[in-house]
C-alpha positions as CSV (number, residue, x, y, z in Angstrom):
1,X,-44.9,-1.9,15.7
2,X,-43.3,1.3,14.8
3,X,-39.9,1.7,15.9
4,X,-38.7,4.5,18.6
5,X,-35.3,6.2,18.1
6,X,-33.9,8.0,20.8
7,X,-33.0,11.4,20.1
8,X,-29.5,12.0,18.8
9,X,-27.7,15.4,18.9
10,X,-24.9,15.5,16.3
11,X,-22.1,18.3,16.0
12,X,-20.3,18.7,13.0
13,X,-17.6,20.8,13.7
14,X,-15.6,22.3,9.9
15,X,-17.8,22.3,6.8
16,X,-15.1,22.7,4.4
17,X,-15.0,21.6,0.9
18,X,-14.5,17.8,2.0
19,X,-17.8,17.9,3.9
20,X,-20.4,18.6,1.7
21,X,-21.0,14.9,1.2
22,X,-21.4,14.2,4.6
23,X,-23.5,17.0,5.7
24,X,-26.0,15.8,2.8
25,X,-26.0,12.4,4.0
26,X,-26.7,13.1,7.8
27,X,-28.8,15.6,7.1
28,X,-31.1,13.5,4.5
29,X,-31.0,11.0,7.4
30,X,-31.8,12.8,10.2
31,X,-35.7,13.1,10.4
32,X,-35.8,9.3,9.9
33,X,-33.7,8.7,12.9
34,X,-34.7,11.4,15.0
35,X,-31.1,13.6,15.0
36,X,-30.5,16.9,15.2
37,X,-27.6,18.2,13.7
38,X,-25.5,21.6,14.6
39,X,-23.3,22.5,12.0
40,X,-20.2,24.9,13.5
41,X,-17.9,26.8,10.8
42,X,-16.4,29.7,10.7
43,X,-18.6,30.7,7.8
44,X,-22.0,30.7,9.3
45,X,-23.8,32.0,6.1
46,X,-22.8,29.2,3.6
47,X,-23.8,26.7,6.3
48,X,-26.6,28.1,6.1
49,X,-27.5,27.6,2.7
50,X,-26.6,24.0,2.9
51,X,-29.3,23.5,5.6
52,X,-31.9,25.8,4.4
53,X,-34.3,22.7,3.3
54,X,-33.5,20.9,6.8
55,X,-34.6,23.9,9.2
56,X,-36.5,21.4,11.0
57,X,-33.6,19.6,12.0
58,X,-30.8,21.0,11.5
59,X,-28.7,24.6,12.8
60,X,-25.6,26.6,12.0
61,X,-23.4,28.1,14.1
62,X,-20.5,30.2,14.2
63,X,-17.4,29.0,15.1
64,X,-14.1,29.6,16.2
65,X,-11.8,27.5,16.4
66,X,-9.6,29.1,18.9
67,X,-12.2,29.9,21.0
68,X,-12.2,26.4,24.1
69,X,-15.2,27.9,26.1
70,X,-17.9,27.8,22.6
71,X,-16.1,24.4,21.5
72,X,-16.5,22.8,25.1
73,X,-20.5,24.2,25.0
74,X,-21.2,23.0,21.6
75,X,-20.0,19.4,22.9
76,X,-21.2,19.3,26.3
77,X,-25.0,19.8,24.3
78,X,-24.0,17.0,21.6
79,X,-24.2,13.3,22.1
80,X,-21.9,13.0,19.0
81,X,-19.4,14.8,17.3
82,X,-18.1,14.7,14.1
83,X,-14.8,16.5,13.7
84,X,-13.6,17.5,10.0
85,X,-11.7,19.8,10.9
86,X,-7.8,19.6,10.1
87,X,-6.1,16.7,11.4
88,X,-3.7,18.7,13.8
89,X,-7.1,20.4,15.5
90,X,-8.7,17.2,16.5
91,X,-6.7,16.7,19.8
92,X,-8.5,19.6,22.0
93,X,-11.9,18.7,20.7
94,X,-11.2,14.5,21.4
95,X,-10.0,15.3,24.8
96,X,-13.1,17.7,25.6
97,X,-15.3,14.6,24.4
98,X,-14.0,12.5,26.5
99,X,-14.1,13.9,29.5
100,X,-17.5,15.3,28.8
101,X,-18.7,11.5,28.1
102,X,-19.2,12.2,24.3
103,X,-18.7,9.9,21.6
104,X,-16.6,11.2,18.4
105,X,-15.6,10.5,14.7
106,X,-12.8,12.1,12.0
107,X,-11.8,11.1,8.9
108,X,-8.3,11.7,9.6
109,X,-5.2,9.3,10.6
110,X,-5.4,7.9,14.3
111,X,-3.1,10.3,16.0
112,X,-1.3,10.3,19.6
113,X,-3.5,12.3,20.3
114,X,-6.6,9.8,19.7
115,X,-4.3,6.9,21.1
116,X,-4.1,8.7,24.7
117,X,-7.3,8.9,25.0
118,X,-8.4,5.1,23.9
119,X,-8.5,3.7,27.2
120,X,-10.8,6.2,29.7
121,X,-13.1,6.3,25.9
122,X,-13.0,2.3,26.7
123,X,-14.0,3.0,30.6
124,X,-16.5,5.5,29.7
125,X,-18.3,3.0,26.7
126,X,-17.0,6.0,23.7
127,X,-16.2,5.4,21.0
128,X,-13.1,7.3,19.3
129,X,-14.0,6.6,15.5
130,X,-10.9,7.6,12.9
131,X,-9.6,7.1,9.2
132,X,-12.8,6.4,8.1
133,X,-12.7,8.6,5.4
134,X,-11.0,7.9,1.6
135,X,-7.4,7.4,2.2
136,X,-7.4,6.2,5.0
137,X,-11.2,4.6,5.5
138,X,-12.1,2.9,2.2
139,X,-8.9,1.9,1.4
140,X,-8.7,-0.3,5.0
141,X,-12.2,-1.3,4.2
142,X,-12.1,-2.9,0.6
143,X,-8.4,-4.1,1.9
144,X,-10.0,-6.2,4.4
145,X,-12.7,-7.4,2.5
146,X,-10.3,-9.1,-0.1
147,X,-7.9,-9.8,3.0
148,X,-9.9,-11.7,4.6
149,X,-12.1,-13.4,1.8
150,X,-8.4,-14.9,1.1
151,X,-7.7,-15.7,4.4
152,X,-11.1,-17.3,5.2
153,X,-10.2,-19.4,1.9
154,X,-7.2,-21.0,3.4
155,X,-4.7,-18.4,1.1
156,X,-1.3,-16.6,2.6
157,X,-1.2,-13.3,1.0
158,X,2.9,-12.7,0.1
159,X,2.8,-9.1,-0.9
160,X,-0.1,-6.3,-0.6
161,X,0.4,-2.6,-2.4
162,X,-2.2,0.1,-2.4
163,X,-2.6,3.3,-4.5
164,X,-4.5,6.6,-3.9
165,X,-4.9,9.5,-5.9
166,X,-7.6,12.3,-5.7
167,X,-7.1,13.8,-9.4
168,X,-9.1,16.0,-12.0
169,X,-11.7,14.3,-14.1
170,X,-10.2,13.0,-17.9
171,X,-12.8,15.8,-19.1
172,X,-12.2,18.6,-17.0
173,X,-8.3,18.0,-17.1
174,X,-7.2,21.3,-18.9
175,X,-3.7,22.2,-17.4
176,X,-0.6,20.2,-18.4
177,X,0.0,19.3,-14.4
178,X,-3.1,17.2,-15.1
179,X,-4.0,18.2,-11.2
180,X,-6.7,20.2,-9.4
181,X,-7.2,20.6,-5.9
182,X,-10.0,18.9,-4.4
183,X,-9.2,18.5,-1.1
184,X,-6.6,20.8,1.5
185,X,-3.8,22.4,-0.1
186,X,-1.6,22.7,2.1
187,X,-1.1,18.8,2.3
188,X,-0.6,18.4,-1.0
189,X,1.7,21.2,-1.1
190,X,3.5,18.9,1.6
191,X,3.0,15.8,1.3
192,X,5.8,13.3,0.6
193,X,7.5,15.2,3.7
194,X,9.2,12.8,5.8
195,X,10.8,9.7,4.6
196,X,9.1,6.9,3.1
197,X,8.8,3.2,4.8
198,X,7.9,-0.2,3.4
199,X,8.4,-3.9,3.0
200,X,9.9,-4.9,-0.1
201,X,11.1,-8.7,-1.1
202,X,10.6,-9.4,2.8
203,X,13.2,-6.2,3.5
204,X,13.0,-2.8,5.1
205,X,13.4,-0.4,2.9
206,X,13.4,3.6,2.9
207,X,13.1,6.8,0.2
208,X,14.1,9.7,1.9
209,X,11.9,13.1,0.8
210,X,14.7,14.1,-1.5
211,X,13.9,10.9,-3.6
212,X,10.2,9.9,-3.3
213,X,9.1,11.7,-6.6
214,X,12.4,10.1,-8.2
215,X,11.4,6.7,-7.7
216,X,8.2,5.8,-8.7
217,X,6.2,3.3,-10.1
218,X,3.7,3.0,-13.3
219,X,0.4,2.1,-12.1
220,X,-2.4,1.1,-14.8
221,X,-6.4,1.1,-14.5
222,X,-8.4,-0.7,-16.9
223,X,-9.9,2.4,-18.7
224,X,-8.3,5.2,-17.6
225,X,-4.7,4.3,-18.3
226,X,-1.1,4.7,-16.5
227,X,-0.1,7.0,-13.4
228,X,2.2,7.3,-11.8
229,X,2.7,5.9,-7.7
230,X,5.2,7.3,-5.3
231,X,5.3,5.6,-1.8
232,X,3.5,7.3,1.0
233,X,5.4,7.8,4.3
234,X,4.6,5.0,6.3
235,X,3.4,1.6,5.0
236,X,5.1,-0.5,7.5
237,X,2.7,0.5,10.6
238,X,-0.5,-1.1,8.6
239,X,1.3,-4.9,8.3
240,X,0.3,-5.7,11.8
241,X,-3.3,-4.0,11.7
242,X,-3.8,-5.5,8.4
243,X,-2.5,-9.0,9.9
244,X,0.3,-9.4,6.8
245,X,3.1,-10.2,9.1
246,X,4.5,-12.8,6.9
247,X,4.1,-10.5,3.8
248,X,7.1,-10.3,1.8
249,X,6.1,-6.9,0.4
250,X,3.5,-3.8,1.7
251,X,3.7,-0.7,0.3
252,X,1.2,2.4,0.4
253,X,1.3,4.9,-2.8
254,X,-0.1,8.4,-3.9
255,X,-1.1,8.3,-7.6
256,X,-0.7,11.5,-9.6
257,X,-1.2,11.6,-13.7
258,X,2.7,10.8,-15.5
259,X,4.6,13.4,-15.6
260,X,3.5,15.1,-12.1
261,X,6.2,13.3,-10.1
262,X,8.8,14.3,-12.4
263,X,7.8,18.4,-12.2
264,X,6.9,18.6,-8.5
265,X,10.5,16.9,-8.0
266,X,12.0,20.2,-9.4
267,X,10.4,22.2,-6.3
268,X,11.8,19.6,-4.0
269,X,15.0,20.0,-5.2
270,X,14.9,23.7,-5.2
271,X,14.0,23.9,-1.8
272,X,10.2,26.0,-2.6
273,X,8.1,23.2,-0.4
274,X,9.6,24.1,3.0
275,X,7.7,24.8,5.4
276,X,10.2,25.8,8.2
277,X,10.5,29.6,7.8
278,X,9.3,32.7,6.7
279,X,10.4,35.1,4.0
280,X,9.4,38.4,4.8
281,X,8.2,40.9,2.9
282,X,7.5,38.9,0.0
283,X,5.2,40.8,-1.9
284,X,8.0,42.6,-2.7
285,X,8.9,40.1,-5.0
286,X,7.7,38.1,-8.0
287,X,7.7,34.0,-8.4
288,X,10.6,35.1,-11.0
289,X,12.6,36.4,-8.2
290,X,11.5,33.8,-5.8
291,X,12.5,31.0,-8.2
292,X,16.0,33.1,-8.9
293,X,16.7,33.2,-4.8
294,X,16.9,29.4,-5.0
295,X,19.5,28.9,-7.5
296,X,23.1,30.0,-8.2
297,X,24.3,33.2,-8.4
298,X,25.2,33.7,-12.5
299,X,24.6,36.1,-15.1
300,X,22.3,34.2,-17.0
301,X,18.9,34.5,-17.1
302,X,16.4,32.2,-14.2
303,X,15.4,30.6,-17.2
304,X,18.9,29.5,-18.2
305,X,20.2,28.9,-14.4
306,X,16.9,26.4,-13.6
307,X,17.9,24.4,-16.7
308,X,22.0,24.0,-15.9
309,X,20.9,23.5,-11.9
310,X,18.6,20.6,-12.5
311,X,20.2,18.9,-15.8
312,X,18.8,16.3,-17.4
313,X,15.5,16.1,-15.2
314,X,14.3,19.1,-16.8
315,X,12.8,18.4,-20.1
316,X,10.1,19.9,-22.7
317,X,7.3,18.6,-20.8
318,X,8.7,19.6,-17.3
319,X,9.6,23.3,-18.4
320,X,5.8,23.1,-20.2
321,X,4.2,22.5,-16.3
322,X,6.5,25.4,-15.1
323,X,5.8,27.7,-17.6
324,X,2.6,27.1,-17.0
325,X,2.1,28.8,-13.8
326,X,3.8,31.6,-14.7
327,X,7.1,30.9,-13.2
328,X,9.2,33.0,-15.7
329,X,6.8,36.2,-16.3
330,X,7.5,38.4,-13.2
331,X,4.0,37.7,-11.7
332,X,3.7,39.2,-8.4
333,X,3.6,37.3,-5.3
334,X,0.4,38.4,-3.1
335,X,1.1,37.2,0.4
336,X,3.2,39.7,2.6
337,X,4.6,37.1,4.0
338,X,5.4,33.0,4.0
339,X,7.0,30.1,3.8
340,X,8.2,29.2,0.2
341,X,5.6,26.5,0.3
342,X,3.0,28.6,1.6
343,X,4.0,31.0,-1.0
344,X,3.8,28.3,-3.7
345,X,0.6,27.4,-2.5
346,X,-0.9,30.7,-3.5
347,X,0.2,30.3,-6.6
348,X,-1.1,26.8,-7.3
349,X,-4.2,27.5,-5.4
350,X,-4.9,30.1,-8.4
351,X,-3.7,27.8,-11.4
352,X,-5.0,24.4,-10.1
353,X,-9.2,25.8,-9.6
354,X,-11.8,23.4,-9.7
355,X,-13.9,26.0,-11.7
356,X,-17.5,25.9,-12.3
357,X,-18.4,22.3,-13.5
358,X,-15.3,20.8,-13.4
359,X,-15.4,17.3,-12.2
360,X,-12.7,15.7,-9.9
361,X,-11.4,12.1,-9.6
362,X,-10.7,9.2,-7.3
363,X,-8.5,6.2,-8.6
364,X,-7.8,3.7,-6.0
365,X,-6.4,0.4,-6.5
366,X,-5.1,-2.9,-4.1
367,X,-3.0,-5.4,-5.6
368,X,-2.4,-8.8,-4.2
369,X,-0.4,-11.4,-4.5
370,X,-1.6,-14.8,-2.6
371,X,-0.7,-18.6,-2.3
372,X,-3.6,-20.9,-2.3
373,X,-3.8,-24.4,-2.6
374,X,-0.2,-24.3,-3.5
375,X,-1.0,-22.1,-6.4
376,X,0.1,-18.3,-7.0
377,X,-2.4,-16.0,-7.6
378,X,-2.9,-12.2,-8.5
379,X,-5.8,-9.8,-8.1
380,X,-6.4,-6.4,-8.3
381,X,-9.1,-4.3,-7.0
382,X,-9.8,-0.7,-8.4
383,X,-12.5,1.8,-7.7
384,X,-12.9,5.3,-10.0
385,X,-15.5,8.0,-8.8
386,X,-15.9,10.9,-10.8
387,X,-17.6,13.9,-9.6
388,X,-20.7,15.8,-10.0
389,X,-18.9,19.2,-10.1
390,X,-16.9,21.4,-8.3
391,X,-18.8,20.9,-4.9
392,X,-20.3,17.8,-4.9
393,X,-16.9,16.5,-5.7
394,X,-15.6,12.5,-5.6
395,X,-13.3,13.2,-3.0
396,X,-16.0,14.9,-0.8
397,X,-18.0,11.9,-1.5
398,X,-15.4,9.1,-0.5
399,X,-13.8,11.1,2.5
400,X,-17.7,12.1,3.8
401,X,-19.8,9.0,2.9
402,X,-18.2,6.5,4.8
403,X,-17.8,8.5,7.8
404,X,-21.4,9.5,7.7
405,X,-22.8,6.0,7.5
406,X,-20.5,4.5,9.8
407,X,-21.6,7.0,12.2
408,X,-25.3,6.4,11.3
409,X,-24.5,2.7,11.5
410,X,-22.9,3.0,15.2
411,X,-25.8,5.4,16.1
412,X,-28.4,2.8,15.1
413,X,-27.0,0.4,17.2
414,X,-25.4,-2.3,13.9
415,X,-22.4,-2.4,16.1
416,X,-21.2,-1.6,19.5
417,X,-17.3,-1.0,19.3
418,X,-15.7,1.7,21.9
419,X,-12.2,3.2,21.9
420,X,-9.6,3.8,19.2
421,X,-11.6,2.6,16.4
422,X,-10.9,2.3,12.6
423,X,-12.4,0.1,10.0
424,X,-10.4,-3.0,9.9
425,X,-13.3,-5.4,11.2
426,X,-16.4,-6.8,9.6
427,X,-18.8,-4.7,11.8
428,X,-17.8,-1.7,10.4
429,X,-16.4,-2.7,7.0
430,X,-19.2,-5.1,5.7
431,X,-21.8,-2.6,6.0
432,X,-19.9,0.5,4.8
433,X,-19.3,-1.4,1.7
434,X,-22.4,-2.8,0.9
435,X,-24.0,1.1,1.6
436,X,-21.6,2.7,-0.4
437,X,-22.4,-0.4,-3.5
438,X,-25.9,1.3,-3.5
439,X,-24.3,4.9,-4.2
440,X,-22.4,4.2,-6.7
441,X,-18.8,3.5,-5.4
442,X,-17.6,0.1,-6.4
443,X,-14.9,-1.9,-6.5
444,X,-14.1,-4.0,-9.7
445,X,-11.8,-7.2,-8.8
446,X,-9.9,-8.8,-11.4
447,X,-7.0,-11.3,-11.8
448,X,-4.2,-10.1,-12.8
């Protein structure tokens, strides 16, 4: 007997360059379950291009994002909406599916805004789907798996740590920061903000910003050698969710390429990632200049002054990365006006270009360490996902693909979950995991 699906309306609201992914995989999807698919951007044109083979099923729209009367329309006509766009915007649009009886999904970190809303979504059978993206979404889901594979074994897990890093592709890795952006700037211009929290030999312990790309770790992948790791903000708030209470040690880490840490450590130290005020008239000025306004007043050159001001953290390969992006030559600064790290990422925005064909990179890897059977144990599990170029990139891929079929999954009825949802349970995990095998994007597990 052949199947009926009711008819789904899905709104995808952002189709920036970690969407792509996800926009193919609905939109493949979509005759087969009977969706149609609205696709709301500012840029109207290039979503068109991306549907111009799904006509049948699928629309673009123009958007704007300040606009509350077109957002609360687009949603009141959806029965599902898919927010990608940045994680601050999510609140008005989660609040407007709520009280309009719509269900809704992001990629991004479960925020208090999402938490205020879990128990009417609850009430009103929504669900409020989040960090179901890269990092956080696959790393929760292939954490769980092993988690709970041990646990189901009889084993106590004593210490968890888990690294992320979106980077460039060995072969398309042509600048000595060994970094391309692939996903938004402006966090990475920002990240490490904040102070860092985390369990170590069964103690709090804390890395304020000043000091996270000073104390790292050295992180190897079979294959594709060492990175480096610096802790991520907050580690502590997973040990519950993750049920490690009596882990002696949980820690959460960024991976960058060596040598990253040490460089971006000299604009944290100079002050040029602040984000709290404006400098005005900046175009006025060249990075020279802007790099001179940062450090002592002196006679010798900026050159000279950034080597005595940061000592022995600056060496050859650190003044190689700087030199790089043109820090010394007087290059003009574009922007009228900014914060220094807004200004800064104008600059790296230019030198860091995924350019035509370049490939991108996702290294991700859990390590555990676990009693069983009064035996210690060690296992690691890494995943590496290289791109196909600079749009269909890995990190669009593991941000959008297990968004998309966790939402294809919950629309096809393979599990009924409503509220604050993220993917910590086998409902949602199990399948993910076994979708996102067939594409490609596998785990390895190995013994250390």
């Amino acid at each position: 007997m052949r199947r009926i699906y009711i008819m789904s309306k899905l709104l995808i609201i952002g189709a920036g360059r970690s969407s792509s992914s996800l926009i193919d995989y609905l939109l493949s999807n979509a005759k087969a379950h009977s969706w149609h698919i609205t696709i709301a951007d500012a840029n109207k044109a290039a979503v068109e291009s991306k549907i111009a083979q799904y006509k049948d099923v699928a629309a673009a729209v123009e958007f704007d994002v300040n606009n509350a009367q077109l957002r609360e329309e687009l949603i009141k006509n959806s029965d599902f909406v898919v927010s990608m766009l940045p994680a601050f915007m999510h609140g008005d649009v989660a609040r407007d599916c709520v009280r309009l009886g719509k269900h809704i999904a992001t990629a991004s970190y479960v925020s208090q805004d999402m938490k205020d809303l879990d128990v009417e979504a609850k009430q009103k059978n929504l669900i409020l789907l989040n960090e179901c993206g890269l990092d956080p979404g696959i790393d929760h889901a292939s954490a769980m798996k092993v988690i709970h594979e041990i646990q189901d074994k009889g084993g106590k897990i004593t210490s968890f740590k888990s690294f992320c890093g979106g980077l460039v592709a060995p072969e398309s890795n042509d600048n000595p920061w060994g970094y391309k952006f692939s996903w938004n700037p402006r966090n990475v211009i920002l990240a490490g903000q904040g102070t860092a929290q985390f369990i170590e030999e069964g103690k709090l312990k804390f890395i304020p910003y000043n000091r996270v790309y000073t104390q790292i770790e050295t992180i190897e992948v079979e294959g594709y050698g060492k990175f480096d790791a610096y802790a991520n903000r907050d580690s502590i708030g997973y040990k519950e969710p993750y049920g490690l209470n009596d882990a002696n040690a949980m820690l959460r880490g960024t991976l960058r390429f060596p040598g990253y840490c040490k460089a971006w450590n000299v604009f944290v130290k100079l002050g040029l990632t602040d984000d709290s005020y404006k400098i005005k008239n900046a175009n006025t000025l060249t990075y020279t200049d802007l790099l001179s306004s940062f450090l002592p007043k002196g006679t010798a050159s900026v050159k000279e002054k950034l080597v005595a001001f940061m000592g022995t953290e600056l060496d050859a390969e650190v003044m190689t990365k700087l030199e790089y992006l043109e820090l010394f030559s007087n290059k003009a600064i574009t922007l009228k006006e900014g914060s220094p790290a807004e200004l800064l990422q104008n600059l790296l925005e230019e030198k860091w270009l995924l350019k035509a064909g370049d490939k991108d990179m996702i290294v991700m890897q859990h390590q555990f360490e676990y009693e069983l059977k009064g035996a210690k144990h060690k296992l690691n599990s890494s995943l590496v996902v290289i791109g196909d170029d600079e749009v269909h990139t890995a990190m669009a891929k593991t941000v959008g693909l297990p968004l998309a079929i966790t939402i294809k999954n919950f629309l096809t009825g393979k599990f009924k979950l409503y509220g604050v949802q993220i993917p910590l349970v086998k409902e949602i995990y199990e399948p993910m995991l076994s979708e996102l095998e067939s594409l490609n994007i596998i785990f390895s597990e190995k013994e250390a």
